[in-house]
C-alpha positions as CSV (number, residue, x, y, z in Angstrom):
1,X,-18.5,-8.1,-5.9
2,X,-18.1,-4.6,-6.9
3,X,-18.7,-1.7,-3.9
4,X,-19.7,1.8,-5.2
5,X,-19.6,4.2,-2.8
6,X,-21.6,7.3,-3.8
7,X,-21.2,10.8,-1.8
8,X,-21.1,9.6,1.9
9,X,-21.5,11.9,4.5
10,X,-21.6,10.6,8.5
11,X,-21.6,13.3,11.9
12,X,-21.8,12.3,15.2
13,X,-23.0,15.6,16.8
14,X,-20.7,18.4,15.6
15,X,-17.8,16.4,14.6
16,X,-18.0,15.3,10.8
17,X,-16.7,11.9,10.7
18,X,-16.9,11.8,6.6
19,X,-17.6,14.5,3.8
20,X,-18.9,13.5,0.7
21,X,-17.3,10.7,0.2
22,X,-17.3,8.4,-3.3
23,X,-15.5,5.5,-3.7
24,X,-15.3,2.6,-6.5
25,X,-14.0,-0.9,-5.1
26,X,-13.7,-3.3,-7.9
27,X,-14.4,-7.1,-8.1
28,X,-11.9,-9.3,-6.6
29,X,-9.4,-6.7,-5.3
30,X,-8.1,-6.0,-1.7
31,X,-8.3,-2.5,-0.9
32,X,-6.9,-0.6,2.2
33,X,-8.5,2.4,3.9
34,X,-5.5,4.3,5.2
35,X,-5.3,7.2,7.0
36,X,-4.5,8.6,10.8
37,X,-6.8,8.4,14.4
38,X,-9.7,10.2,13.2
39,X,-9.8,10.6,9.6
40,X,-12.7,8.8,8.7
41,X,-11.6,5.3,7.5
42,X,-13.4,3.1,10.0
43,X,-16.5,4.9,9.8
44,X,-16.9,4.1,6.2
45,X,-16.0,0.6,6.6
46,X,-18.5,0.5,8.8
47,X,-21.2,2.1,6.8
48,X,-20.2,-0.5,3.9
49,X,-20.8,-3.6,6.5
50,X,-24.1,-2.1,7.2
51,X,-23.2,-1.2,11.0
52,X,-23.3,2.6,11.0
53,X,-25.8,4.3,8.7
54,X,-25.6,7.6,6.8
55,X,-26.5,11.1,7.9
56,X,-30.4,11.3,7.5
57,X,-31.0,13.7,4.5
58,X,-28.0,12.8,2.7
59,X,-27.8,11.6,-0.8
60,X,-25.4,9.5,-0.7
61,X,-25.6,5.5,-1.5
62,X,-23.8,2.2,-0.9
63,X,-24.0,-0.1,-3.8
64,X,-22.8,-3.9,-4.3
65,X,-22.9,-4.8,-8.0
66,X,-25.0,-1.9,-8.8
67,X,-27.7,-3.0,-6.1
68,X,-28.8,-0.6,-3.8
69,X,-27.7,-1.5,-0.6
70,X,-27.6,1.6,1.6
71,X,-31.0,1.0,3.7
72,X,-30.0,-3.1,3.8
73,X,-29.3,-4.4,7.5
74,X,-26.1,-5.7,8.0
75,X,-27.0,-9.4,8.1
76,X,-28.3,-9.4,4.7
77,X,-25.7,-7.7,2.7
78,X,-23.4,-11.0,2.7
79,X,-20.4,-9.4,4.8
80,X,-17.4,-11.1,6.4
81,X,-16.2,-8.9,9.4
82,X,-13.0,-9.2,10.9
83,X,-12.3,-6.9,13.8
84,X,-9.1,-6.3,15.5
85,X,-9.5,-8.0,19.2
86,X,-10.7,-11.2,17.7
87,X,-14.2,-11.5,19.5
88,X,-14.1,-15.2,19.8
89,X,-16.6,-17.2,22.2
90,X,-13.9,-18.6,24.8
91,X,-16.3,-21.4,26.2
92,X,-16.1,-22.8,22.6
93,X,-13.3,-24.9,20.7
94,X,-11.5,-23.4,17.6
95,X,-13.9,-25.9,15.4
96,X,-17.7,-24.1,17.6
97,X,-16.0,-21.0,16.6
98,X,-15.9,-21.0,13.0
99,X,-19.0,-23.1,12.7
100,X,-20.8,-20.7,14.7
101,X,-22.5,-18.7,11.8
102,X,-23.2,-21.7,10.0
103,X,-25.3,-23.2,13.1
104,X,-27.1,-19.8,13.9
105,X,-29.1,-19.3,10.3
106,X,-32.4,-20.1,9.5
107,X,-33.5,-23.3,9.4
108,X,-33.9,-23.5,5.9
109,X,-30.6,-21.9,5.5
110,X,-28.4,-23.6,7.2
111,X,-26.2,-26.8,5.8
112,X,-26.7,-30.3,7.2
113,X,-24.4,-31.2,9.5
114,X,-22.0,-33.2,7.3
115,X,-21.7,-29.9,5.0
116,X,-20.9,-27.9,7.9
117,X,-18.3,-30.7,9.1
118,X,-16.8,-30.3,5.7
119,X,-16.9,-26.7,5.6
120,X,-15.0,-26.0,8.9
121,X,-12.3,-28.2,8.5
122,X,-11.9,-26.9,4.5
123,X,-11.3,-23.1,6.6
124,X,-9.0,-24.5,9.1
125,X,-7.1,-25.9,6.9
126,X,-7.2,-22.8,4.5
127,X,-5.8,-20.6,7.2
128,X,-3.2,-22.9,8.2
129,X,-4.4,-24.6,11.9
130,X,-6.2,-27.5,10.5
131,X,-4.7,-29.4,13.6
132,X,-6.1,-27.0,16.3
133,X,-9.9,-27.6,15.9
134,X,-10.4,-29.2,19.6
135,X,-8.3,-25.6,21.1
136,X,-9.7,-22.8,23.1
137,X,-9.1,-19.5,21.9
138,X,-6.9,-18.9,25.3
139,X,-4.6,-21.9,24.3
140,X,-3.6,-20.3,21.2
141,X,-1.1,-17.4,20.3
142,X,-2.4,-14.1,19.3
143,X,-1.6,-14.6,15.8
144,X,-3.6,-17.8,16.0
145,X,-6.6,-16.3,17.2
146,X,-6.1,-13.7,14.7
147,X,-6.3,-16.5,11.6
148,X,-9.7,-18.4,13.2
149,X,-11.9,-15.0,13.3
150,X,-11.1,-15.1,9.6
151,X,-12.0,-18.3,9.2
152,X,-15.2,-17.3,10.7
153,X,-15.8,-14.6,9.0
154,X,-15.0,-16.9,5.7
155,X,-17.3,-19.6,7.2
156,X,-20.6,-18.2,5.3
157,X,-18.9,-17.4,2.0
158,X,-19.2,-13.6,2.1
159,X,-19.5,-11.5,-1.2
160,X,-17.5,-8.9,0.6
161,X,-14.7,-9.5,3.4
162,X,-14.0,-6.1,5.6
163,X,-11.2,-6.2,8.3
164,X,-10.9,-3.6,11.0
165,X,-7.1,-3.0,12.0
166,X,-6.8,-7.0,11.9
167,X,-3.4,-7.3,13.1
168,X,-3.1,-3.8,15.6
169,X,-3.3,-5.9,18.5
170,X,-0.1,-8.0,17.5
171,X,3.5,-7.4,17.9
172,X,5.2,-6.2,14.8
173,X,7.1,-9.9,14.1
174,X,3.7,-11.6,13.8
175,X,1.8,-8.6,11.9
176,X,4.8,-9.1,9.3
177,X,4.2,-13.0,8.8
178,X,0.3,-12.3,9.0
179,X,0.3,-9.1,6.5
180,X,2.2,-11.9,4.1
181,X,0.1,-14.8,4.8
182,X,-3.2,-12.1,4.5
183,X,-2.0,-11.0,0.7
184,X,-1.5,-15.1,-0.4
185,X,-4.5,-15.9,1.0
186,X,-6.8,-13.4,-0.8
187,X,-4.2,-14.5,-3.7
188,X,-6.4,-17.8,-3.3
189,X,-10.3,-17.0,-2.6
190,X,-9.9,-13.7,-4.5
191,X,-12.7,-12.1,-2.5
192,X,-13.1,-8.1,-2.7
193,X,-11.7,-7.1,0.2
194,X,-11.2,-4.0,2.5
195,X,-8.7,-3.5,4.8
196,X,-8.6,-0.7,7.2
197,X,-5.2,0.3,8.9
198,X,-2.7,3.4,10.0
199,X,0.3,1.3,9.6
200,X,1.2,2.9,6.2
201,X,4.0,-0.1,5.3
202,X,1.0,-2.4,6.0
203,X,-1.0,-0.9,3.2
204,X,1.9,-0.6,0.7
205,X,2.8,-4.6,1.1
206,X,-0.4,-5.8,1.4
207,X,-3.1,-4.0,-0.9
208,X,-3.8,-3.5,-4.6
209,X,-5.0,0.0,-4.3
210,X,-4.9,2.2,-1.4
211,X,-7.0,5.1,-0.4
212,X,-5.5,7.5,1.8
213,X,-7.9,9.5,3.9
214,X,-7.6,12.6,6.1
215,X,-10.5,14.5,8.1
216,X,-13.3,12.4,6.9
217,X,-12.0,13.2,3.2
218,X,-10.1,11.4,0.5
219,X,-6.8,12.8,-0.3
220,X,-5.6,10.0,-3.0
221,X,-6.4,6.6,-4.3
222,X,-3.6,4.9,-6.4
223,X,-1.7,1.6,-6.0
224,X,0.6,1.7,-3.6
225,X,3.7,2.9,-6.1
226,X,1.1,5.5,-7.0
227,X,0.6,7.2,-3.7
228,X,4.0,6.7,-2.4
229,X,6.1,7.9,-5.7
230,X,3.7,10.6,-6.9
231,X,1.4,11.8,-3.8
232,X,-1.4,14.1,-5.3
233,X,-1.2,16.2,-1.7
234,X,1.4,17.5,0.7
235,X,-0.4,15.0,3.3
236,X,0.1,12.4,1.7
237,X,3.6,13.4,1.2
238,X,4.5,13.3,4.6
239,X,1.7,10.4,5.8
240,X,3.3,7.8,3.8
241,X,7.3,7.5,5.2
242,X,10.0,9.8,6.2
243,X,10.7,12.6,4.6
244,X,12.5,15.7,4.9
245,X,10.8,19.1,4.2
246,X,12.4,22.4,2.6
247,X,11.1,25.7,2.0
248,X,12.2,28.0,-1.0
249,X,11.6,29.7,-3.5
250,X,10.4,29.2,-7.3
251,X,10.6,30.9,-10.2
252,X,12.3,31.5,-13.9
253,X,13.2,27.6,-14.4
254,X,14.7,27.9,-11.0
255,X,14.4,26.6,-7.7
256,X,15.9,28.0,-4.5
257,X,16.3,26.8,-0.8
258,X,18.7,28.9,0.7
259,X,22.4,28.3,-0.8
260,X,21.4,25.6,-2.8
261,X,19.5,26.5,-6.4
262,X,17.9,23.5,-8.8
263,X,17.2,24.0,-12.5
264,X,13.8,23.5,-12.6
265,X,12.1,23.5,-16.2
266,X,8.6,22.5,-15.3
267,X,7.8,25.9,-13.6
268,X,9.4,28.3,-16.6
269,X,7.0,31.6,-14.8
270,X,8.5,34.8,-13.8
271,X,6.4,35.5,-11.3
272,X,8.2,33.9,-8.1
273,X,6.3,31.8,-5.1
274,X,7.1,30.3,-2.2
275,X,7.4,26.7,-2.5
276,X,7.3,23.4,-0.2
277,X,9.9,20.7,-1.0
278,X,9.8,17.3,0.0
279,X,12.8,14.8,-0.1
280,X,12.9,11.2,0.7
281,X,16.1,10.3,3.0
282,X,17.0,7.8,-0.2
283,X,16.7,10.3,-3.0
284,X,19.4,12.4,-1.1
285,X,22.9,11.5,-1.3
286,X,26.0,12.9,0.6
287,X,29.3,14.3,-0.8
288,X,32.6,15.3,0.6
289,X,33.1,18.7,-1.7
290,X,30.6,20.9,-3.7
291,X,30.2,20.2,-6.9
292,X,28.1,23.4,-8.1
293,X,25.2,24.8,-6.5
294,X,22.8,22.2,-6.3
295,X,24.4,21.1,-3.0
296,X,23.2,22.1,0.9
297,X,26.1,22.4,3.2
298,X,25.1,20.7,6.6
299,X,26.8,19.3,9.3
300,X,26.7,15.6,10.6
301,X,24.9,15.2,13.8
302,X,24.3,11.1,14.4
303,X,25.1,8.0,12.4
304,X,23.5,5.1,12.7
305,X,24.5,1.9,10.3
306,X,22.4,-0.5,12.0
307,X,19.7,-2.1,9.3
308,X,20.0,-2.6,6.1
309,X,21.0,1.2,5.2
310,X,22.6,3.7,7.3
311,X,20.7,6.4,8.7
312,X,22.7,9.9,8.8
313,X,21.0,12.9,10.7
314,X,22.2,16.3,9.6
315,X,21.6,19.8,10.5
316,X,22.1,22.9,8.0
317,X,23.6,26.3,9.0
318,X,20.2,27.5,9.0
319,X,19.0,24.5,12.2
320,X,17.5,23.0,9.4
321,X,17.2,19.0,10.3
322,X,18.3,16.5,7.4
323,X,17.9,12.4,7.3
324,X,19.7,10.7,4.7
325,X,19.4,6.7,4.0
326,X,22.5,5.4,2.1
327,X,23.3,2.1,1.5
328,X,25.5,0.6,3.9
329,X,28.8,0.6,0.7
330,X,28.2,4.2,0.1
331,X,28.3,5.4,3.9
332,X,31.5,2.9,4.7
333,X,33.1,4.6,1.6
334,X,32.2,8.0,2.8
335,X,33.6,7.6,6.6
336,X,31.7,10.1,7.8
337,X,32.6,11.8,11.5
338,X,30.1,13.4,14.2
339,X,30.3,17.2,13.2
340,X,32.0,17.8,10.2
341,X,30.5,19.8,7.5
342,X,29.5,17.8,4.2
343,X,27.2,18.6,1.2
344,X,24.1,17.2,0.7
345,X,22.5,16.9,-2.9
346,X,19.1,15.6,-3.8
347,X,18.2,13.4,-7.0
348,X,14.5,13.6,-6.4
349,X,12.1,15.7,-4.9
350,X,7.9,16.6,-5.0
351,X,7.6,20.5,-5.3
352,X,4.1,21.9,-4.1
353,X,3.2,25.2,-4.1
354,X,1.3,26.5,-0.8
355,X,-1.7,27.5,-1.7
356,X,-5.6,26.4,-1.0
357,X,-5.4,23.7,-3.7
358,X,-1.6,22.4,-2.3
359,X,-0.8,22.5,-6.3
360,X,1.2,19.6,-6.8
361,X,3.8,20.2,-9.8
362,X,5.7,17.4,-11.9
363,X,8.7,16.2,-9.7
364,X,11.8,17.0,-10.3
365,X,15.3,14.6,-11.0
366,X,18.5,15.6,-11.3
């Protein structure tokens, strides 16, 4: 099932919940509307299920394999739904609950009994609880719970499979072992897929493409190496991870943030601007003595070597704050100590210039 998404536009009174919004899903793949509170991404899964329609007098269309779908109820546009608080029937089993949608069709519709046997247990099994089928949703784990509404949703062989912040009600241990479980299992029925979430390291493990939204708009759709190494926007810059942010200067093949210049070939213009700079903590490295003036001088404020890195916080003369990720070798090597001075030097960084387009130039390494 391919989704095309064609110039989308949903208010609810004054506030504008999307803005012209277009959008290309393809067959087969799992895609993940990300973004924060707010910006849009639930809304248009909801318009693609069929439960929220578009503003009246807008233009804008929701096909499925070039079909015209936009006016279609939601019960006949062969959607799987998946929200995030489960919205299981507690009065029946684990088995009632998946076969649910299987019982409630049309007569002439809905499987013989033997077929719908079949087909629950087949689902069960699929999502891994093939031995819970007498349970009640209150005897099983959240997790648990979590696994049969997708069995549910499964249950009538959907053409498209949407899931609403699946795993937000979960503690992060089991939305790590579900996120996994989630990407084998699509691995298997290879069903196009859409995934709405805020939890940015969700998106990057989980989906083949992700589209970052922000104020009912699309900032960037990419793969998730896409959006997180080469971000087309200073939000998605600092959306997706940590990052530390510098303001300079830019000009002549140059680039300057305070004490520290960069040779910088890719903006060759005499005319100088004021440029953003954004640095990942593990593009930045720390060194004992200056080696030429691509170095900050900052002093150390914390350390902290728990995890699989060491985290160093740094402030510059200037009260400017600094993180720094180094692997755990480099920062035993270093022995840093609370409030010496130290250099910091970046081998990466995205340059943007501040202006109404957030111009995005190539990124620098050094």
């Amino acid at each position: 099932m391919n989704i095309d998404v064609r110039s989308i536009t949903r208010s609810f009174g004054a506030f504008r919940a999307l803005n012209d919004v277009s959008l290309n899903i393809r067959e087969g793949e799992l895609v993940a509307l990300l973004g924060p509170s707010g910006s849009g991404k639930t809304t248009l899964l909801r318009i693609i299920a069929g439960l929220e329609t578009i503003d009246a007098g807008c233009e804008g269309s929701i096909a499925f394999d070039g079909h015209d779908v936009t006016d279609r109820p939601a019960g006949k546009r062969g959607v799987g739904f998946v929200f995030q608080h489960y919205a299981l029937f507690r009065h029946m089993t684990v088995f009632e609950n998946v076969a649910f949608p299987l019982r409630v069709r049309k007569k002439k519709h809905r499987p013989v009994e033997a077929e719908i046997q079949r087909r629950v247990q087949e689902l069960l099994d699929l999502v891994q609880l093939g031995g819970l089928a007498k349970r009640f949703p209150a005897q099983l784990s959240g997790g648990q719970r979590q696994r049969i509404a997708l069995a549910r949703a499964l249950a009538v062989e959907p053409r498209v499979l949407l899931l609403d912040e699946p795993f937000g009600a979960l503690d992060a241990q089991v939305r790590q072992e579900l996120r996994s479980w989630l990407r084998r299992l699509h691995d298997e029925i290879h069903v196009t897929s859409v995934l709405v979430t805020h939890d940015q390291e969700e998106a990057l493990e989980v989906a083949d493409r992700i589209v970052v939204m922000n104020k009912g708009r699309i900032e960037q759709v990419g793969s998730p190496e896409e959006v997180f190494h080469h971000p087309a926007t200073e939000f998605v810059m600092e959306f997706l991870g940590q990052v530390n942010v510098f303001h300079g200067r830019i000009g002549d093949g140059v680039a300057r943030l305070g004490e520290m210049t960069i040779d910088y070939p890719s903006y060759p213009h005499a005319e100088e601007r004021a440029a953003t700079f954004y640095m990942r903590p593990h593009e930045l490295d720390i060194l004992r003595t200056a080696n030429g003036p691509g170095q900050l001088a900052a002093q150390v404020v914390r350390m902290n070597p728990a995890g699989s890195s060491a985290k160093v916080t740094l402030q510059t003369r200037e009260g400017t704050p600094i993180i720094v990720e180094l692997p755990l070798d480099r920062y035993r090597e270093l022995s840093l100590q609370r409030n010496e001075y130290v250099f910091v030097q970046s081998r990466a960084a995205r340059v943007f210039l501040p202006d109404a387009s957030s111009e995005a130039l190539p990124d620098y390494a050094i």
